[in-house]
SEFIZA-3560 file (N, C-alpha, C; in Angstrom, 3 decimals):
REM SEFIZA-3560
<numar><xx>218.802</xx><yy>98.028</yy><zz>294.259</zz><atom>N</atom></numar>
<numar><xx>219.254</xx><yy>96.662</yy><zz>294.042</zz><atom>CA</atom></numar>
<numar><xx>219.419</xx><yy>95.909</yy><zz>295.359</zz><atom>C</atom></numar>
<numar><xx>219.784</xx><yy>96.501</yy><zz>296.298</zz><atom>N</atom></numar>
<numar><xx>219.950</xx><yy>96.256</yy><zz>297.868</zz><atom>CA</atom></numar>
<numar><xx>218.649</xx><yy>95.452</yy><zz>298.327</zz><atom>C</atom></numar>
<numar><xx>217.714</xx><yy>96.499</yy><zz>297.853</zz><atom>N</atom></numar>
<numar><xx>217.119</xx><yy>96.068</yy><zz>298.901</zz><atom>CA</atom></numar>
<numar><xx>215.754</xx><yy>95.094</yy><zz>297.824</zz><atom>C</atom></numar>
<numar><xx>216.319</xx><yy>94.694</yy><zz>296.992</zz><atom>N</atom></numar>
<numar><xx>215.754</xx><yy>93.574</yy><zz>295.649</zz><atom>CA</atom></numar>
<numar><xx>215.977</xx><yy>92.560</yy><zz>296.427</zz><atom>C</atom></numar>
<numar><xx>217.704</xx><yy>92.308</yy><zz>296.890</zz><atom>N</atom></numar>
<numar><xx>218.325</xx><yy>91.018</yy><zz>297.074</zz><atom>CA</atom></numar>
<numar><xx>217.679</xx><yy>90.576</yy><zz>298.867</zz><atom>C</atom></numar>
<numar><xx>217.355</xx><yy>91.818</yy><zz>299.211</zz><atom>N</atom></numar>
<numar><xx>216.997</xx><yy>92.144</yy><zz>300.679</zz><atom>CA</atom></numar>
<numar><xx>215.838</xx><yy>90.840</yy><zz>301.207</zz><atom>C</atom></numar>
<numar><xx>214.759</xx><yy>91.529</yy><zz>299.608</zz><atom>N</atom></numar>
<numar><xx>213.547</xx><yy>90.433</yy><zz>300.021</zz><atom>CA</atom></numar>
<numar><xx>213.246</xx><yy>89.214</yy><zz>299.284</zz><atom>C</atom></numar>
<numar><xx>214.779</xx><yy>88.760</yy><zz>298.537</zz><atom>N</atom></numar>
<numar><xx>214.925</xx><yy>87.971</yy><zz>298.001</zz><atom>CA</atom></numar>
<numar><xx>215.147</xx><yy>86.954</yy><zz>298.953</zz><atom>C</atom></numar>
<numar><xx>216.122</xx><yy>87.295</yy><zz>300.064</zz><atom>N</atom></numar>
<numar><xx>216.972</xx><yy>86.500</yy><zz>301.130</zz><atom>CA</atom></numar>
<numar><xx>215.437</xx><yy>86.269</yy><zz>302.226</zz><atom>C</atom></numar>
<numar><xx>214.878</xx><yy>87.373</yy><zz>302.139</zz><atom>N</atom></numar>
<numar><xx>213.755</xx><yy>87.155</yy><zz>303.207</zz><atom>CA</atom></numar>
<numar><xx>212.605</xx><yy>85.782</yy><zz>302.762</zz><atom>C</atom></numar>
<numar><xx>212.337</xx><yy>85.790</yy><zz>301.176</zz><atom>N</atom></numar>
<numar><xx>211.498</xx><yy>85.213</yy><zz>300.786</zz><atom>CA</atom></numar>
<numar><xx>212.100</xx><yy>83.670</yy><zz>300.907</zz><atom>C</atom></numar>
<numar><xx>213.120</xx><yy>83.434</yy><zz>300.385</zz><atom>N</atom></numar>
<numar><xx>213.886</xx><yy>82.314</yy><zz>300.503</zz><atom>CA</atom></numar>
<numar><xx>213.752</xx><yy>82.105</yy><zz>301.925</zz><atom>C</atom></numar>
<numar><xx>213.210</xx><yy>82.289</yy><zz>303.229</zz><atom>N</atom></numar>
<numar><xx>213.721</xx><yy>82.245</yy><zz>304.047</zz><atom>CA</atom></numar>
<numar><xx>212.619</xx><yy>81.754</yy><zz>305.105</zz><atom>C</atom></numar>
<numar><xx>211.581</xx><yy>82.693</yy><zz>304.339</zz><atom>N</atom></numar>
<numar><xx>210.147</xx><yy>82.364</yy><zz>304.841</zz><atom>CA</atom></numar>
<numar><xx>209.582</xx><yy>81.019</yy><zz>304.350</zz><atom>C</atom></numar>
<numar><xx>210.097</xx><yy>80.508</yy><zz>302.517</zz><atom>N</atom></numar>
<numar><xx>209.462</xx><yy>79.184</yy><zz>302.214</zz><atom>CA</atom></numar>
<numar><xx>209.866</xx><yy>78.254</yy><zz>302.973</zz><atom>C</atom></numar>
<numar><xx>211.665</xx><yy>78.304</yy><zz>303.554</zz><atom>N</atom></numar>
<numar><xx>212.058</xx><yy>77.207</yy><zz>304.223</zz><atom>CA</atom></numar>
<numar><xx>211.713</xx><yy>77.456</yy><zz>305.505</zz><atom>C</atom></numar>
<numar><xx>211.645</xx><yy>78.478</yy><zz>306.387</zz><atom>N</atom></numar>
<numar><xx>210.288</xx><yy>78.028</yy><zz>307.433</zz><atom>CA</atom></numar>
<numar><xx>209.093</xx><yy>77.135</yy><zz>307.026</zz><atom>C</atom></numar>
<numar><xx>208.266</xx><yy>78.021</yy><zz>306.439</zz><atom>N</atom></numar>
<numar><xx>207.193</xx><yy>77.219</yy><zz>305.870</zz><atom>CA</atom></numar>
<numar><xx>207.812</xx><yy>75.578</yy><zz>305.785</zz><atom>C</atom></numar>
<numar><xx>208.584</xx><yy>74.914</yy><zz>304.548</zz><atom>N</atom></numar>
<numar><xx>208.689</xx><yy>73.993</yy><zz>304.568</zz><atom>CA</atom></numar>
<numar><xx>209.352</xx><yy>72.837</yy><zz>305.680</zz><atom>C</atom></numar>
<numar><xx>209.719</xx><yy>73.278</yy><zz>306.470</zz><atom>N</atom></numar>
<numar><xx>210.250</xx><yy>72.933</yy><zz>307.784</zz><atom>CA</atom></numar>
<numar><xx>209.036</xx><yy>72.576</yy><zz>308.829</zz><atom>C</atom></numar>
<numar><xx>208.196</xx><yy>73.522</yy><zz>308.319</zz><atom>N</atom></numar>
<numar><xx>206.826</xx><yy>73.090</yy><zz>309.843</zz><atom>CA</atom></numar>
<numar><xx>205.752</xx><yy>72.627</yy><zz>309.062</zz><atom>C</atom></numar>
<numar><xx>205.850</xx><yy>72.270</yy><zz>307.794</zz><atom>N</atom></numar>
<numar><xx>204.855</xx><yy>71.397</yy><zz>306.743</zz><atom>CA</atom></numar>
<numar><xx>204.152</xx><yy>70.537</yy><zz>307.611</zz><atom>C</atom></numar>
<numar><xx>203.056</xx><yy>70.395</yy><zz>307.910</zz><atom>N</atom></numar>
<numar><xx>201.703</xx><yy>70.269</yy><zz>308.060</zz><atom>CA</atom></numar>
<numar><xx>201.640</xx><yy>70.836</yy><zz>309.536</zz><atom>C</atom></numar>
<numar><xx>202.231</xx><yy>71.592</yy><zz>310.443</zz><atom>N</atom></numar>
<numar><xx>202.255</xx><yy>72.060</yy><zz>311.162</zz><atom>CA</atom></numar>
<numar><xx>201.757</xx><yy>73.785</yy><zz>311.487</zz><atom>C</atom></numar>
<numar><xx>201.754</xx><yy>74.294</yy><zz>309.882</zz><atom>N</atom></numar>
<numar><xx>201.159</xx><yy>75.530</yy><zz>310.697</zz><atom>CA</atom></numar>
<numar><xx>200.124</xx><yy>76.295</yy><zz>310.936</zz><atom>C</atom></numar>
<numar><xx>200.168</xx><yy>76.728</yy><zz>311.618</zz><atom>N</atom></numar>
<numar><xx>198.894</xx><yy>77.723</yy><zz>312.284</zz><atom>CA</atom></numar>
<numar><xx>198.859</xx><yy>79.403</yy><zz>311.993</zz><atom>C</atom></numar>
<numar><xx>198.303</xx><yy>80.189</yy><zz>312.524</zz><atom>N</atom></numar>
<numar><xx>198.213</xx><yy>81.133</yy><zz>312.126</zz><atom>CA</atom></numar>
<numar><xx>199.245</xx><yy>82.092</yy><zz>313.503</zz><atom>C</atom></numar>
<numar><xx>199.164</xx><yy>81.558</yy><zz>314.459</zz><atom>N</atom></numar>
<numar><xx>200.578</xx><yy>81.666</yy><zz>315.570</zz><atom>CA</atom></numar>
<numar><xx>201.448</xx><yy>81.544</yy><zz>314.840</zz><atom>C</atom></numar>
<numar><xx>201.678</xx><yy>80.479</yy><zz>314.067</zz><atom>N</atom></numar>
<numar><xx>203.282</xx><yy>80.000</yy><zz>313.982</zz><atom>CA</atom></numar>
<numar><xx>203.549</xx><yy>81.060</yy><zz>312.769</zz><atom>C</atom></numar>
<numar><xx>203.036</xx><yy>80.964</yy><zz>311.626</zz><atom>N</atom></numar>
<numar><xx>203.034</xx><yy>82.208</yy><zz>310.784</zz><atom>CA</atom></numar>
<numar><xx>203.233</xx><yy>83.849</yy><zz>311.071</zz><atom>C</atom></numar>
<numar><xx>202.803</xx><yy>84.104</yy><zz>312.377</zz><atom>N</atom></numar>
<numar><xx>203.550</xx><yy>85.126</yy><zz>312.696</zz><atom>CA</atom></numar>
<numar><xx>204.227</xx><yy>85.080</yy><zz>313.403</zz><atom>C</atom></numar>
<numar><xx>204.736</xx><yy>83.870</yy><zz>313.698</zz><atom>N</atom></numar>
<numar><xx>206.440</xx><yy>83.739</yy><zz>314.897</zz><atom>CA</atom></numar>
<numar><xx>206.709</xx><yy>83.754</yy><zz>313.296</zz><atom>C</atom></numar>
<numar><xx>206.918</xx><yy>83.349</yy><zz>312.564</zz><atom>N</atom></numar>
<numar><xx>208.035</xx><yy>83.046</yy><zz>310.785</zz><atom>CA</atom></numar>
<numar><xx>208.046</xx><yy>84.588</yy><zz>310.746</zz><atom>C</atom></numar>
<numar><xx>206.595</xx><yy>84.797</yy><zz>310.715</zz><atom>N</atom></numar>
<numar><xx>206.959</xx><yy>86.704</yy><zz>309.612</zz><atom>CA</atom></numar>
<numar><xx>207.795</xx><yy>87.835</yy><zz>310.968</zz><atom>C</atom></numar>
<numar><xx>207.731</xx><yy>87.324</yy><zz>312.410</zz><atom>N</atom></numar>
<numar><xx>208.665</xx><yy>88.059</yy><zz>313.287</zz><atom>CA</atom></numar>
<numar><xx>209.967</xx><yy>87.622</yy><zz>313.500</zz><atom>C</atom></numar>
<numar><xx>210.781</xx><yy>86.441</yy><zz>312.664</zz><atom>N</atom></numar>
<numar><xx>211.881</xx><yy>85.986</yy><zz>312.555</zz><atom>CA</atom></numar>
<numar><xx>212.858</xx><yy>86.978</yy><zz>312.608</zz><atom>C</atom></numar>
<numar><xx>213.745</xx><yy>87.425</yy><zz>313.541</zz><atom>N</atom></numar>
<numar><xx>215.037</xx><yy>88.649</yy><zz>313.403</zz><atom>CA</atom></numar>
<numar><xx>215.814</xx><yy>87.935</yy><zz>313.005</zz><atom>C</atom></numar>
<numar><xx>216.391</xx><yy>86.421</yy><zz>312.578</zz><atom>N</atom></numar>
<numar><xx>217.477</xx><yy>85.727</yy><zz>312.270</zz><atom>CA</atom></numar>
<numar><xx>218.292</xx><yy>86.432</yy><zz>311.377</zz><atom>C</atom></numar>
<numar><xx>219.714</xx><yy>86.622</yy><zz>311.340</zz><atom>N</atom></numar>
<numar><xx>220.703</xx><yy>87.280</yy><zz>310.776</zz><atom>CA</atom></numar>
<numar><xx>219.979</xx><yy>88.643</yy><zz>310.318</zz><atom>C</atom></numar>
<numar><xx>219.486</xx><yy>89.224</yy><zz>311.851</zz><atom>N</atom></numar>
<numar><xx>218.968</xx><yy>91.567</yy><zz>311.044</zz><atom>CA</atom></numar>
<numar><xx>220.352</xx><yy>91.184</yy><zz>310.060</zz><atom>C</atom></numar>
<numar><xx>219.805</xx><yy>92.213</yy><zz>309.526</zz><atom>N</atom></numar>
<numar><xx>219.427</xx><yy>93.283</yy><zz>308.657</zz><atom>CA</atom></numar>
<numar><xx>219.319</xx><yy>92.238</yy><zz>307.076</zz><atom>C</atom></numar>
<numar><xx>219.331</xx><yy>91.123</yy><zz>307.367</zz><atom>N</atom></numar>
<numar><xx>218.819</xx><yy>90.468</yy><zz>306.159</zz><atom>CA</atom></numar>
<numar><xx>217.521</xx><yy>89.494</yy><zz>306.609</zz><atom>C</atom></numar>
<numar><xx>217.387</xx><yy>89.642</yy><zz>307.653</zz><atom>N</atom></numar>
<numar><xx>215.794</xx><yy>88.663</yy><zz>308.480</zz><atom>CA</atom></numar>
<numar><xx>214.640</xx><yy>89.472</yy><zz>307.607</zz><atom>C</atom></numar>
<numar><xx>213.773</xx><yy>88.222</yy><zz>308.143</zz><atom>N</atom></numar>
<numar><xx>212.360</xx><yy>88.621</yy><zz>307.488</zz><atom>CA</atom></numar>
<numar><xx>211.698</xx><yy>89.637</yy><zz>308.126</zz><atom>C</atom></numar>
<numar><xx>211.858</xx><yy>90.194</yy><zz>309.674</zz><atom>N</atom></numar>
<numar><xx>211.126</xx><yy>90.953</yy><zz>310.390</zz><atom>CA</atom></numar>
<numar><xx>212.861</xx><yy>92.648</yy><zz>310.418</zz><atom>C</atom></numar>
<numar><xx>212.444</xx><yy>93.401</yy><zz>309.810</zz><atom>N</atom></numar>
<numar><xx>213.759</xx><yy>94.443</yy><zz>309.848</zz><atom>CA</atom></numar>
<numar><xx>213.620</xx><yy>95.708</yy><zz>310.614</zz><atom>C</atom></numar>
<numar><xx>212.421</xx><yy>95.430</yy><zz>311.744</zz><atom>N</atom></numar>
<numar><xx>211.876</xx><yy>97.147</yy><zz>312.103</zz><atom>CA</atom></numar>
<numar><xx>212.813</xx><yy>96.956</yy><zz>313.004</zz><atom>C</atom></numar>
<numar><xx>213.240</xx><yy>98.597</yy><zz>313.355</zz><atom>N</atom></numar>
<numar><xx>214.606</xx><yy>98.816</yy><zz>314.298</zz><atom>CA</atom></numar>
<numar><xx>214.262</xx><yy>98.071</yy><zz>315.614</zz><atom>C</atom></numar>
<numar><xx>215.323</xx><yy>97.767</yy><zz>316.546</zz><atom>N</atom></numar>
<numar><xx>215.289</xx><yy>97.101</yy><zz>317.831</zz><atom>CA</atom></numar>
<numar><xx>215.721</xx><yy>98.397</yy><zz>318.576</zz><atom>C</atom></numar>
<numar><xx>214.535</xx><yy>98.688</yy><zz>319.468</zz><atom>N</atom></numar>
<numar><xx>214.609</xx><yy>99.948</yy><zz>319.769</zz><atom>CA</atom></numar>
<numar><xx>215.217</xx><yy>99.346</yy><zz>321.291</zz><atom>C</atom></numar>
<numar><xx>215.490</xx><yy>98.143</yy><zz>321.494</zz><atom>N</atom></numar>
<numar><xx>216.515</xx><yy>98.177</yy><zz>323.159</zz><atom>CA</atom></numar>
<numar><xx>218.164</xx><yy>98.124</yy><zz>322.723</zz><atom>C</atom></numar>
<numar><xx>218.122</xx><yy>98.309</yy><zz>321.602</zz><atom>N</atom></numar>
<numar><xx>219.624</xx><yy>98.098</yy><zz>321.082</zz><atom>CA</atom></numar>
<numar><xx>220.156</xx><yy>99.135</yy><zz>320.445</zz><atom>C</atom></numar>
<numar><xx>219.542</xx><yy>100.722</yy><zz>320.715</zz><atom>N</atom></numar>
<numar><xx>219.620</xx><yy>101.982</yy><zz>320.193</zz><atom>CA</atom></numar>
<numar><xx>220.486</xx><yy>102.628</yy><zz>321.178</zz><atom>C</atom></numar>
<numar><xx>221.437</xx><yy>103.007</yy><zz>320.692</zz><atom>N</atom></numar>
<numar><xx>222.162</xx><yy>103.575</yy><zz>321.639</zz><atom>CA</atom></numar>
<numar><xx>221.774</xx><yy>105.288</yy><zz>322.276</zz><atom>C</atom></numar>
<numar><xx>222.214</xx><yy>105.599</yy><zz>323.674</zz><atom>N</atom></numar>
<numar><xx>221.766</xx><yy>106.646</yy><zz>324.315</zz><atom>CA</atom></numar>
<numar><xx>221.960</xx><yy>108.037</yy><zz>323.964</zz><atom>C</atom></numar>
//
């Protein structure tokens, strides 16, 4: 169920990118959106941040 709501928050998140750079995007800017870390562990991009792993 977690992780339902997970790519629920992501999808919601990606249209309002999208709709924010409306007639603006490119195929750059589409993968700056799909590498978005905004609020981990509910962002659209979730692979670990391997400089923030502790020693």
């Amino acid at each position: 169920m977690v992780k339902v709501i997970q790519i629920l928050i992501s999808e919601s998140r990606i249209k309002r990118l999208m709709e924010l750079n409306y007639g603006q995007l490119t195929p750059k800017l589409m993968l700056e959106i799909l590498a978005d870390h905004n609020k981990y562990q509910n962002s659209i991009c979730r692979h670990v941040d391997e400089t923030k792993l502790l020693p």
